[in-house]
MARKOL-450440 format. One record per atom (N, C-alpha, C, CB): y, x, z negated; residue in three letters; atom name. Coordinates in steps of 0.1 Angstrom, whole numbers, plus 5000, padded with zeros to 4 digits. Each point is the difference from the previous one (the first is absolute). Glycine has a CB too. Example, Ala and Ser with C-alpha at 12.3 -4.5 7.8 and 13.67 -1.06 7.14 Angstrom:
2
4943, 5132, 4922, ALA, N $
5012, 4991, 5000, ALA, CA $
5012, 5009, 5000, ALA, C $
4988, 4981, 4988, ALA, CB $
5023, 5015, 5019, SER, N $
5011, 5009, 5000, SER, CA $
5011, 4992, 4992, SER, C $
4994, 5012, 5022, SER, CB $
//
This chain:
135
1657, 1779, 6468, UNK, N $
4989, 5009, 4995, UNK, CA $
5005, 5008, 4988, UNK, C $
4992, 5002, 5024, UNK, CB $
4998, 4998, 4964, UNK, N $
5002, 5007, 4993, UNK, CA $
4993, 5015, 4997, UNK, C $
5008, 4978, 4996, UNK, CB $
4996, 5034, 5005, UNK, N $
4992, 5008, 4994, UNK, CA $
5000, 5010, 4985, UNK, C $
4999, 4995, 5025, UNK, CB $
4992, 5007, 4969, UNK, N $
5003, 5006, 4987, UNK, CA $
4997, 5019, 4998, UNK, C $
4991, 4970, 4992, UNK, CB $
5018, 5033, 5005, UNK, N $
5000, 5013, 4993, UNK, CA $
4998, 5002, 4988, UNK, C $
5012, 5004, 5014, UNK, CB $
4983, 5008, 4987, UNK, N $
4995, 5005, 4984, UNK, CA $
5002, 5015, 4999, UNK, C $
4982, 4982, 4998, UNK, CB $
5020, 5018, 4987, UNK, N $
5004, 5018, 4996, UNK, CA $
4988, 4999, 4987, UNK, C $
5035, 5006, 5006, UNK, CB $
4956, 5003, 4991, UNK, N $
4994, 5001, 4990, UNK, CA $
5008, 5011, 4989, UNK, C $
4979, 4992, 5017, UNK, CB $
5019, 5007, 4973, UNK, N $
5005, 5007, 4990, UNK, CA $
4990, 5003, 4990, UNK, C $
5020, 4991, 5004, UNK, CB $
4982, 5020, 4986, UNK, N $
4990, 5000, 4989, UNK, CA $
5010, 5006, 4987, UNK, C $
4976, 5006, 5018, UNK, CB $
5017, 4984, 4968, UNK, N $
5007, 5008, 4989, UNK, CA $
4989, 4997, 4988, UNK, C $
5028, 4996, 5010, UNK, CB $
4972, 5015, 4983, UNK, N $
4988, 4999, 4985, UNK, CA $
5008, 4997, 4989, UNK, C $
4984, 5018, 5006, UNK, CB $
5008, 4972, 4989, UNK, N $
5005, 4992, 4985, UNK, CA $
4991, 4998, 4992, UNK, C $
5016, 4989, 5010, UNK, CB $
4988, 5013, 4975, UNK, N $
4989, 4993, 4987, UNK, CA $
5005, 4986, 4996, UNK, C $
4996, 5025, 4987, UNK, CB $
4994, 4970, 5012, UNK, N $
5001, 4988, 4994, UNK, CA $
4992, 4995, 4991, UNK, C $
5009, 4997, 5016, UNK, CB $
4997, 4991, 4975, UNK, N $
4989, 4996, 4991, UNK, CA $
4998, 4986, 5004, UNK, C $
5004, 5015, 4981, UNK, CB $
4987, 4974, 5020, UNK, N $
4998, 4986, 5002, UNK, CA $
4998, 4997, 4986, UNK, C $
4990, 4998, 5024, UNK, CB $
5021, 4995, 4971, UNK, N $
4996, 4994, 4987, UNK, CA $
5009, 4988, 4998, UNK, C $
4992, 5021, 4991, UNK, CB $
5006, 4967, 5001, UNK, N $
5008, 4989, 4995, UNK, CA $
5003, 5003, 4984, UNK, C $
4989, 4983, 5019, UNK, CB $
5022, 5018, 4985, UNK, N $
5005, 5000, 4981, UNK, CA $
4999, 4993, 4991, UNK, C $
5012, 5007, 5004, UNK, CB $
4983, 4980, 5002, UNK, N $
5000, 4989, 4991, UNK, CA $
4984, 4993, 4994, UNK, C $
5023, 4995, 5016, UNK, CB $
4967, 5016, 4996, UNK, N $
4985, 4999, 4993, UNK, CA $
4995, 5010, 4994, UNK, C $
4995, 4987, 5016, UNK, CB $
4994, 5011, 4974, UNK, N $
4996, 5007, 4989, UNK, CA $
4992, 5011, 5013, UNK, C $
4998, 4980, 4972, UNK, CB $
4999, 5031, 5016, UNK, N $
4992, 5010, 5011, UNK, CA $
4991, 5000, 5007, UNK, C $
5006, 5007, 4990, UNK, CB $
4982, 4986, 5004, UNK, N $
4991, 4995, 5005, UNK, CA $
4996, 4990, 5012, UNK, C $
5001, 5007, 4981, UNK, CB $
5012, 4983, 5021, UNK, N $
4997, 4997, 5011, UNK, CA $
5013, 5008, 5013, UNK, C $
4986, 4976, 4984, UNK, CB $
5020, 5032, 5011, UNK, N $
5006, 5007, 5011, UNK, CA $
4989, 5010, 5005, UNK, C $
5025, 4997, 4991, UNK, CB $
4971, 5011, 4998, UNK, N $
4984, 5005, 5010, UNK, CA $
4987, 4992, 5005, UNK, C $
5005, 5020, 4987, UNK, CB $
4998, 4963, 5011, UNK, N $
4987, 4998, 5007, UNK, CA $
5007, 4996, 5016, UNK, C $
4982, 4992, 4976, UNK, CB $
5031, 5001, 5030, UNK, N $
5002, 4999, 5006, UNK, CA $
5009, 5015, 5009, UNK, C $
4994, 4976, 4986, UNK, CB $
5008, 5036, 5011, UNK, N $
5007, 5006, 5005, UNK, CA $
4990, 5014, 4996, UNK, C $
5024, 4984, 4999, UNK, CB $
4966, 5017, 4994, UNK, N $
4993, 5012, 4997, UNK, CA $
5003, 5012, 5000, UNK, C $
4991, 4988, 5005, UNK, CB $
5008, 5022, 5007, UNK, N $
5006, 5015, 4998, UNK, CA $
5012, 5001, 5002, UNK, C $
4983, 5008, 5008, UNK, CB $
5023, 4985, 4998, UNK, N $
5019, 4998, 5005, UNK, CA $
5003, 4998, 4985, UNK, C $
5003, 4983, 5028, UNK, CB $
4991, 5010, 4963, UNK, N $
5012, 4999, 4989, UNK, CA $
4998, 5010, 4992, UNK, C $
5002, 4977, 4999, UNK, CB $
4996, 5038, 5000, UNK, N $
4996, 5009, 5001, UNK, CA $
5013, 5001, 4991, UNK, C $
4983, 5004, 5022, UNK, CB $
5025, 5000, 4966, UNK, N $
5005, 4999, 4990, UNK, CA $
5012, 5016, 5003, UNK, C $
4976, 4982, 4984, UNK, CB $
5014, 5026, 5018, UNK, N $
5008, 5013, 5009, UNK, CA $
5004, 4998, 5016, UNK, C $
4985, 5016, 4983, UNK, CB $
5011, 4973, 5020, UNK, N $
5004, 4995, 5017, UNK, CA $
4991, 5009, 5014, UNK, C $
5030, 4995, 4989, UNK, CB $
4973, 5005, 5020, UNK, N $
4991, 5003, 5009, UNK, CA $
5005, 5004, 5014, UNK, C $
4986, 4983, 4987, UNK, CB $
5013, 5019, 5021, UNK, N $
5008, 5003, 5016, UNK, CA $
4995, 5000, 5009, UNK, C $
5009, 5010, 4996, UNK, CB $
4996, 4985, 5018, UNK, N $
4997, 4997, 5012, UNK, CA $
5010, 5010, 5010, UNK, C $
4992, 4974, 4991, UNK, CB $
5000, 5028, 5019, UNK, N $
5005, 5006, 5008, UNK, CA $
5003, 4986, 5014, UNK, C $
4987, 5027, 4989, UNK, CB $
5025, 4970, 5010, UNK, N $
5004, 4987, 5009, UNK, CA $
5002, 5006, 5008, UNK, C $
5008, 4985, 4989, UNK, CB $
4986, 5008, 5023, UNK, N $
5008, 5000, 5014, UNK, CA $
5003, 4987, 5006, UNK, C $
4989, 5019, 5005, UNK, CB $
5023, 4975, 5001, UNK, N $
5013, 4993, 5001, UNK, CA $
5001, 5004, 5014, UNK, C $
5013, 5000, 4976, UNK, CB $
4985, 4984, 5035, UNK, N $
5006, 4999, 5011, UNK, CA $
5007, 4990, 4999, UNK, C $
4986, 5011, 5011, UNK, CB $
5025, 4989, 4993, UNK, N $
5013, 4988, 5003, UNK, CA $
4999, 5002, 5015, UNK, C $
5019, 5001, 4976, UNK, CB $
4980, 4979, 5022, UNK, N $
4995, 5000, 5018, UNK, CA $
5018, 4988, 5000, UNK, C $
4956, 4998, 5006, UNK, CB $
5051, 5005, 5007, UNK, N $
5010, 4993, 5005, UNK, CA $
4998, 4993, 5008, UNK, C $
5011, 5011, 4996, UNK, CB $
4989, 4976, 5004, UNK, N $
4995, 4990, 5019, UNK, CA $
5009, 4998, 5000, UNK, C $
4982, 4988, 5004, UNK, CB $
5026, 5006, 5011, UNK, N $
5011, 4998, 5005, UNK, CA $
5003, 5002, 5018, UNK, C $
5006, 5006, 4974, UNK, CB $
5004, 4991, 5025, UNK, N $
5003, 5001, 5017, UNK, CA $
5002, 5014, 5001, UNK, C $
5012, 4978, 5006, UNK, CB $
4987, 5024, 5009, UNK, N $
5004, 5013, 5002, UNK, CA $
5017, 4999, 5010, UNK, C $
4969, 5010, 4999, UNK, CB $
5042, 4996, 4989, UNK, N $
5012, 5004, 5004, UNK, CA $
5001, 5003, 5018, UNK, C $
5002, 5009, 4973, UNK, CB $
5005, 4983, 5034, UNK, N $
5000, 5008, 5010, UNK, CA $
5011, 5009, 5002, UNK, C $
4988, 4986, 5007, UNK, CB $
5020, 5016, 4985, UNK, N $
5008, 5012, 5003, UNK, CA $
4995, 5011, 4993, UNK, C $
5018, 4986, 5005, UNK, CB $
4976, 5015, 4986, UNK, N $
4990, 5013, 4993, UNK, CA $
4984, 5005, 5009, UNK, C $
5012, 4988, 4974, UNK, CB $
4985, 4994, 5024, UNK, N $
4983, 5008, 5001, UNK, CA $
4992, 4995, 4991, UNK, C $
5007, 5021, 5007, UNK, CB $
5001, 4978, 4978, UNK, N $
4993, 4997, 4990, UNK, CA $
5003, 4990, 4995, UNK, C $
4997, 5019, 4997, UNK, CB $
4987, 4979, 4994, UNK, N $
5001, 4991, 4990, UNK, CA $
5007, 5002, 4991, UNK, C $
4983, 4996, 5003, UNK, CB $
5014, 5017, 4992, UNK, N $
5008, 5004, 4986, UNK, CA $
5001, 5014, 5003, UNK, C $
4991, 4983, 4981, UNK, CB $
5023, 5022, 5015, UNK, N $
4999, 5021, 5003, UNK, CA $
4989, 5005, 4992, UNK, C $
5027, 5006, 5002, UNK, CB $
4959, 4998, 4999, UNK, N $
4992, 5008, 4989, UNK, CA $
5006, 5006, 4995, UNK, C $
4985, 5001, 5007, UNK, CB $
5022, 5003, 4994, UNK, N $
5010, 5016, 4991, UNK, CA $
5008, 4992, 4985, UNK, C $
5012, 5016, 5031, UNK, CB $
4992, 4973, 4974, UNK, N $
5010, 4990, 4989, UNK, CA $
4984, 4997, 4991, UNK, C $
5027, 4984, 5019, UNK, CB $
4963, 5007, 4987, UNK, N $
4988, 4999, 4992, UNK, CA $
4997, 5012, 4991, UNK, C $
4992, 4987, 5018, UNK, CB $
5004, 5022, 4989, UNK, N $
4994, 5013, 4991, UNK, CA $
5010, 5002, 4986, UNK, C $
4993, 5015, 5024, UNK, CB $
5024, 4985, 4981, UNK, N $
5008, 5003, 4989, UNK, CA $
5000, 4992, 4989, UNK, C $
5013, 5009, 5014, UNK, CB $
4987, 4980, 4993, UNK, N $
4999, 4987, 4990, UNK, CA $
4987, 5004, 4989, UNK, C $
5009, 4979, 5022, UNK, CB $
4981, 5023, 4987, UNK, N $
4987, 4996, 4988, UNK, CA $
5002, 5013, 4995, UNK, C $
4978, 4983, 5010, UNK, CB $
5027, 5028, 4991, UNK, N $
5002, 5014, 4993, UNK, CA $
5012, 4995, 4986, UNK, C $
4996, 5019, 5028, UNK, CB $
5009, 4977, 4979, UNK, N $
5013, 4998, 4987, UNK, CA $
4999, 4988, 4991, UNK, C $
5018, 5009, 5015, UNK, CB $
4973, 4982, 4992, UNK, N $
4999, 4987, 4990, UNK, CA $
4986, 4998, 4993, UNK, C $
5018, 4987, 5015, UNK, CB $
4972, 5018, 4992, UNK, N $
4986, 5001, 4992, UNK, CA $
4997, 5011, 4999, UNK, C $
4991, 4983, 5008, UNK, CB $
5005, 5027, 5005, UNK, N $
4994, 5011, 4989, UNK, CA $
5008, 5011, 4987, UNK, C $
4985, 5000, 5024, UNK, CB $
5033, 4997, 4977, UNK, N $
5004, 5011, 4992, UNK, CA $
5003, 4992, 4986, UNK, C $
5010, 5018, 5020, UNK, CB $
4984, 4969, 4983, UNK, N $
4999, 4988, 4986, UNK, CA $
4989, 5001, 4995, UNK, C $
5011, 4983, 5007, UNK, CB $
4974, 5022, 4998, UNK, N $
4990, 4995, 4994, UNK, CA $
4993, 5013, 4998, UNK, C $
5000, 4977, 5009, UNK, CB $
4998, 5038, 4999, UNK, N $
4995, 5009, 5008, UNK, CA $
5001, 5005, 4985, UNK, C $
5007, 5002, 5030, UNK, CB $
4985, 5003, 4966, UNK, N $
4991, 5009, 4992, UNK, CA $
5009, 4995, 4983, UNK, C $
4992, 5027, 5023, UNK, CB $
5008, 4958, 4977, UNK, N $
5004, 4993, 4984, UNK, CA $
4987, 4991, 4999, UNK, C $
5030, 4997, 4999, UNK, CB $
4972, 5005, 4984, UNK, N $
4993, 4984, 4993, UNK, CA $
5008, 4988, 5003, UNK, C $
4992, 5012, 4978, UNK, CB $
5002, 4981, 5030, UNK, N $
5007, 4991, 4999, UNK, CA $
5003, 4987, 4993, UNK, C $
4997, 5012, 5014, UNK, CB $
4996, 4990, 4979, UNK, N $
4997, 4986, 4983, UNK, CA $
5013, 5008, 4993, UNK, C $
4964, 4995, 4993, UNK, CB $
5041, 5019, 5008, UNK, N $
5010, 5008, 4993, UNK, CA $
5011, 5007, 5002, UNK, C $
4984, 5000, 4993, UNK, CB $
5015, 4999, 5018, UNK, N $
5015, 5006, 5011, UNK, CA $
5001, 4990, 5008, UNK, C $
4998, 5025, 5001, UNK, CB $
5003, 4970, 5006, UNK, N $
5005, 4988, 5004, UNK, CA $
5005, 4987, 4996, UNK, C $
4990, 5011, 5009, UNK, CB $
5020, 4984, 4998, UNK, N $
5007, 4986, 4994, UNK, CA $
4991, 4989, 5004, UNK, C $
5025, 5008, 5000, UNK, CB $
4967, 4995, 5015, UNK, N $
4994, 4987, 5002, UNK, CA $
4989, 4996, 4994, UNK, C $
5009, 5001, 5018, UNK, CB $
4984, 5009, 4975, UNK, N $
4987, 5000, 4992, UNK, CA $
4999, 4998, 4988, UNK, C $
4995, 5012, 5011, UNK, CB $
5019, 4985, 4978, UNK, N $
4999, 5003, 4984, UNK, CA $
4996, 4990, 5002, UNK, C $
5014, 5013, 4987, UNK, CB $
4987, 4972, 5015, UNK, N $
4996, 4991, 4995, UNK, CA $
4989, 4994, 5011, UNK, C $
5021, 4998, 4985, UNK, CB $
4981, 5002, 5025, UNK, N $
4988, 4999, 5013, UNK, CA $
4987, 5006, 5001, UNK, C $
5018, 4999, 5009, UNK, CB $
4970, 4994, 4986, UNK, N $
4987, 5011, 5007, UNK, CA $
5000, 5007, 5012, UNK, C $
4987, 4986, 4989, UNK, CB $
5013, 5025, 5011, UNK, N $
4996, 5010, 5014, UNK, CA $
4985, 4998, 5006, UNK, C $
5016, 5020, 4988, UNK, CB $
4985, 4970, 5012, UNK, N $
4990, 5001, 5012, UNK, CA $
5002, 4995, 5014, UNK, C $
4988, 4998, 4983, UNK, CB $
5005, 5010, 5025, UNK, N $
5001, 5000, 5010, UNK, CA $
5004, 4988, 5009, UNK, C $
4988, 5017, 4993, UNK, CB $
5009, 4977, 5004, UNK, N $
5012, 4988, 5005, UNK, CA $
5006, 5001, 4999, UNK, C $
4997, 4989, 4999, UNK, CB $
5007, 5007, 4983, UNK, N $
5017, 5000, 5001, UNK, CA $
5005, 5017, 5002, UNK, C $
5003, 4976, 4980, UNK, CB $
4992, 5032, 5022, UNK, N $
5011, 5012, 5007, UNK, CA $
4999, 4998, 5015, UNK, C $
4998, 5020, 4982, UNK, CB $
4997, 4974, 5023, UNK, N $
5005, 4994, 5013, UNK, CA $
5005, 4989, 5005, UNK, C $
4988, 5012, 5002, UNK, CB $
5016, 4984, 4985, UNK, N $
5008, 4988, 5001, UNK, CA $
5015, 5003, 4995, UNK, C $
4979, 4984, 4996, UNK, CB $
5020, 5026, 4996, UNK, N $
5012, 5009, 4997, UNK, CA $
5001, 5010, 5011, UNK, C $
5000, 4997, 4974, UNK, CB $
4995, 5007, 5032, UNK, N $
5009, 5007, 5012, UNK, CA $
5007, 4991, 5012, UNK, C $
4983, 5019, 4997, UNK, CB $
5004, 4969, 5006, UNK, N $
5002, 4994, 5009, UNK, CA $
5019, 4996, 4997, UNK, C $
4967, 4991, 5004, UNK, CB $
5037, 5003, 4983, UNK, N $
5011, 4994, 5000, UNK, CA $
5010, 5010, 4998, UNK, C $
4990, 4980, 4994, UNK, CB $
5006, 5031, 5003, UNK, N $
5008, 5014, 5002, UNK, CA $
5008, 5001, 5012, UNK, C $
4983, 5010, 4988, UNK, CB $
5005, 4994, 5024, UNK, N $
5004, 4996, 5009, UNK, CA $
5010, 4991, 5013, UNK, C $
4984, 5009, 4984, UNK, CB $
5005, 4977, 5013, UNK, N $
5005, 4994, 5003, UNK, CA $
5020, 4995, 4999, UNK, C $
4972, 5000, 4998, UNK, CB $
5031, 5004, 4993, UNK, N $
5014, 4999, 5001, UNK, CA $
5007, 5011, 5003, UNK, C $
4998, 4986, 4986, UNK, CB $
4995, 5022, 5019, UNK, N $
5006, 5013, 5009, UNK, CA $
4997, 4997, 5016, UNK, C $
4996, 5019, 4980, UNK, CB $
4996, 4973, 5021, UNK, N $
5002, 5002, 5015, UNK, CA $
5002, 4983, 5004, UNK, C $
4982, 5025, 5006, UNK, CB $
5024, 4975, 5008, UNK, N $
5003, 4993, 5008, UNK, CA $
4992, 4988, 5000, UNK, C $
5008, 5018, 5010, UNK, CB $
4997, 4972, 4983, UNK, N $
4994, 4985, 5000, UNK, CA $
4996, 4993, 5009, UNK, C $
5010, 4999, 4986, UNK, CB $
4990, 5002, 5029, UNK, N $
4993, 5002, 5013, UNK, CA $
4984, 5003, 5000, UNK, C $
5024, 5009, 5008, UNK, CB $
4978, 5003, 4985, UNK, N $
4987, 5007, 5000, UNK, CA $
4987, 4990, 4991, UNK, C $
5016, 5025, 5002, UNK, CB $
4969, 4975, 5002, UNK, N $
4993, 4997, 4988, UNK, CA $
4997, 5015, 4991, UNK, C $
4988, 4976, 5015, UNK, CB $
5006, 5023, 4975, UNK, N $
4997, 5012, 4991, UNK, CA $
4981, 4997, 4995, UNK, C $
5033, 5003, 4990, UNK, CB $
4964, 5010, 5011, UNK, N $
4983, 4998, 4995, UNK, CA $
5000, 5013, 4992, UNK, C $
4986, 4986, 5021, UNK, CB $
5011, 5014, 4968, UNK, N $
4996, 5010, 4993, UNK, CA $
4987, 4999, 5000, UNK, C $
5018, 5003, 4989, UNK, CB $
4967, 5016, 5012, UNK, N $
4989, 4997, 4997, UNK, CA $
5003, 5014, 4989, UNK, C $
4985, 4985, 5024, UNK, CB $
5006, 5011, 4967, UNK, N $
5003, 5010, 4989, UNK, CA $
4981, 5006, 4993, UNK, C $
5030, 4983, 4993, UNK, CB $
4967, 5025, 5015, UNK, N $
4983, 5006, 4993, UNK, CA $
5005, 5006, 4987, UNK, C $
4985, 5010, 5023, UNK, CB $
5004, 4987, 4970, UNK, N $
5002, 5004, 4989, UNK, CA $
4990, 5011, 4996, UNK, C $
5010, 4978, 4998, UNK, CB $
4979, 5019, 5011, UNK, N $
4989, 5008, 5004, UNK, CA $
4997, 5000, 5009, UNK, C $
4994, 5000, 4986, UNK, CB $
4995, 5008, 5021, UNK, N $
4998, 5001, 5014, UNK, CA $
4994, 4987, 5005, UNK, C $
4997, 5025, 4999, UNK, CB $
4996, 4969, 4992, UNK, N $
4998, 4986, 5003, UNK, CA $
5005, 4988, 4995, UNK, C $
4985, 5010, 5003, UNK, CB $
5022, 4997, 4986, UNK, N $
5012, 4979, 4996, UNK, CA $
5013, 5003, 5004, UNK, C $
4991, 4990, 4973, UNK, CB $
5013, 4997, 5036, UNK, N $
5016, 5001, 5003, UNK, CA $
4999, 4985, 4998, UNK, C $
5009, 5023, 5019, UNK, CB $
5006, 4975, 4983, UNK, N $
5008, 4988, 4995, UNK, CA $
5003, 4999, 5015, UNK, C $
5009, 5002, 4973, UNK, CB $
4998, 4986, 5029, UNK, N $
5013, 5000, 5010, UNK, CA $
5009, 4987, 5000, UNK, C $
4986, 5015, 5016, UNK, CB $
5026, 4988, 4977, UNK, N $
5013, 4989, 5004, UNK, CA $
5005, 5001, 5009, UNK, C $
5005, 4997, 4985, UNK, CB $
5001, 4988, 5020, UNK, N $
5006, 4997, 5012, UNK, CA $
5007, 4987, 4993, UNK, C $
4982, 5011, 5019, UNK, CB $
5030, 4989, 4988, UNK, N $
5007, 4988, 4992, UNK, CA $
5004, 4988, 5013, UNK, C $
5011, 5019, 4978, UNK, CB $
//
């Protein structure tokens, strides 16, 4: 039997959606207000869900307490109130979009915890668009 835990998190970020390599016109007909030239912000909310066995000498799948620290120290004090097209390393050359920043946490992550475990990131971007990886 497997069961899955989850810790939700939240962190605000600007971003721009743009390709460097297309003229302007078609980065605003495919990306419109996002490519927004002064960039834009989201108020993210982030649950990292853990599936797995449950330990029998703990209880747990995963200690929530190690989760929480983890997504505190590796996503939100990485991303939590930056541009991320401009302070961050995983964004200079990567579009920030919501995919791929949940495809960059997901492997953030994932090499922090216990390869036992599966990993699902859901990432809103708004109260109605989220993403979700799972590898």
């Amino acid at each position: 039997m497997k069961i899955t835990v989850s810790r939700k998190a939240h962190f605000n970020a600007a971003h721009r959606l743009h390709h460097p390599e297309w003229e302007a016109s078609k980065n605003e007909a495919v990306f419109g207000k996002c490519n927004n030239e002064y960039f834009h912000g989201h108020n993210y909310d982030l649950i990292v869900s853990v599936k797995g066995e449950i330990d029998p000498q703990t209880g747990y799948v995963v200690d929530m307490k190690l989760l929480k620290d983890l997504i505190k120290e590796e996503v939100e004090e990485r991303f939590d109130h930056k541009n991320l097209n401009l302070q961050t390393d995983e964004f200079k050359t990567l579009n920030p979009t919501a995919e791929n920043i949940a495809a960059v946490i997901w492997n953030i992550l994932r090499d922090k915890l216990d390869q036992k475990l599966d990993l699902k990131i859901t990432l809103y971007e708004t109260e109605r668009n989220f993403v979700e990886c799972e590898g």
